[in-house]
C-alpha angles and dihedrals in degrees: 000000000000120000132153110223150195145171131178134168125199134201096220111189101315133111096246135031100225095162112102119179125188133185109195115181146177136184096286108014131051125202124205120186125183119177132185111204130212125184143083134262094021096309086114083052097055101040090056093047097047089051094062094036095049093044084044101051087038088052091043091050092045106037104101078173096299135035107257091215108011092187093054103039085055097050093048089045084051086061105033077065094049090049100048090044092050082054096047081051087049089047101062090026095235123179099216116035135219117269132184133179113232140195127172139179138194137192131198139144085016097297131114121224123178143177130183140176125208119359101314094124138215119214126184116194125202133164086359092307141103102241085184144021130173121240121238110237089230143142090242100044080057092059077050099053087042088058093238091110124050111223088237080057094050108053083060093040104115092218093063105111087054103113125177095195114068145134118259101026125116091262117071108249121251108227110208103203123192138161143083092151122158099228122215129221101272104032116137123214119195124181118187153151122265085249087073099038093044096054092060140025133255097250089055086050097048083052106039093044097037086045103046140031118267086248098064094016097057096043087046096052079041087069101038087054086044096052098037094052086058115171087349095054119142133207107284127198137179138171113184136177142197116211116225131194106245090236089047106117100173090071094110111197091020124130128204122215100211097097091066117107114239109278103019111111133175136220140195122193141145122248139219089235092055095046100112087199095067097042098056089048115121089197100050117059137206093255083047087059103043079039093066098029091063085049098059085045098053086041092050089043087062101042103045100061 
């Protein structure tokens, strides 16, 4: 595989920063996790932590050095996240428990497989276009589906960011799966949560992400949706890639995978120790913060078996 990559996540104007974002690969099989948190008092924090670490440390178990069933081992891994946050929720007998959106995507013999829960979204863009888009498992995606609210409507609509389908909450999450897509030198894959999409439009994506690399394009709609968001901004992620043909030489910034022994596999993801949020908050402590971190450990520990 040869692929170039990037992934950034951004405060915005909140308080907290409770997007985390993760790429795991191997030689023959790439992972991408984006996940939206909800939830006080670093629960947010934790469901969505818990979400990249649990699908990485299941990739990195099972990629050997490709996912048997991509489709499946993302849905499971969908609800291995949802169960051990559910525990985590029972642990510390919450009344409300931890949620997070999701979305995940993995590529291997040239295909491209996905899965997502709530409204973080996956766009692939080909020829300028986007060939495919999720859809956000929210109320009003489903006026949309019931013809009562045009798409153009509904990107303005300010009920936009309510979802029904999550993981964490008392209802078992539906995971919507989709792929197998051949996928062509040149394609771009974004995943990414509602607080970048909804900063700009998708016109603005299909060019920015069909015109530039990942590396320059993702940091640049970063700072439309920023700006834009002003004083309301929320936390805003991405992870994007640009698919490569293995012989192509002119991918500057790309890396290929075939030089990775059979079984070695390589991961990139945000903590919760190196969240500088958290850090500067005068309401979250540093026990709070080992605190937590043992406890996705010891969750993804369990899980992950």
């Amino acid at each position: 595989m040869k692929f170039t990559i990037f992934q950034e996540t951004r405060q915005g104007a909140r308080q907290y920063n409770q997007d985390r974002m993760c790429y795991s690969y191997s030689r023959d099989s790439l992972l991408m996790v984006v996940a939206d948190g909800m939830g006080g008092h670093l629960h947010g924090e934790v469901a969505a932590q818990v979400t990249v670490e649990l699908m990485a440390e299941l990739f990195q178990k099972k990629a050997k050095p490709t996912i048997q069933n991509p489709h499946q081992f993302m849905a499971d891994g969908c609800m291995k996240c949802h169960d051990a946050i559910f525990n985590y929720a029972a642990n510390h007998s919450l009344l409300e428990t931890p949620r997070t959106t999701v979305v995940a995507a993995i590529i291997q013999d040239g295909m491209l497989y996905w899965a997502h829960v709530g409204d973080s979204r996956l766009y692939l863009i080909r020829n300028s276009q986007a060939i495919v888009r999720t859809r956000d498992h929210s109320k009003v995606q489903q006026l949309v589906d019931l013809g009562r609210l045009s798409a153009a409507d509904a990107e303005q609509h300010p009920e936009k960011n309510k979802i029904y389908n999550c993981l964490g909450s008392m209802f078992p999450p539906e995971v919507e799966v989709g792929g197998k897509i051949p996928l062509l030198d040149g394609d771009t894959i974004l995943l990414c949560t509602d607080g970048l999409w909804g900063g700009v439009t998708q016109a603005e994506l299909e060019q920015m992400l069909s015109g530039y690399p990942v590396l320059y394009a993702l940091p640049q709609l970063l700072d439309r949706a920023e700006i834009r968001g002003g004083q309301y901004c929320d936390n805003l992620t991405g992870v994007g890639i640009n698919w490569h043909d293995e012989d192509d030489q002119s991918s500057d910034g790309s890396l290929s995978t075939k030089q990775l022994s059979d079984g070695e596999v390589t991961t990139r993801l945000n903590t919760l120790s190196a969240d500088k949020s958290l850090k500067d908050s005068k309401e979250i402590t540093e026990s709070d913060i080992e605190a937590a971190i043992e406890e996705i450990q010891n969750a993804i520990n369990k899980y992950s078996r």
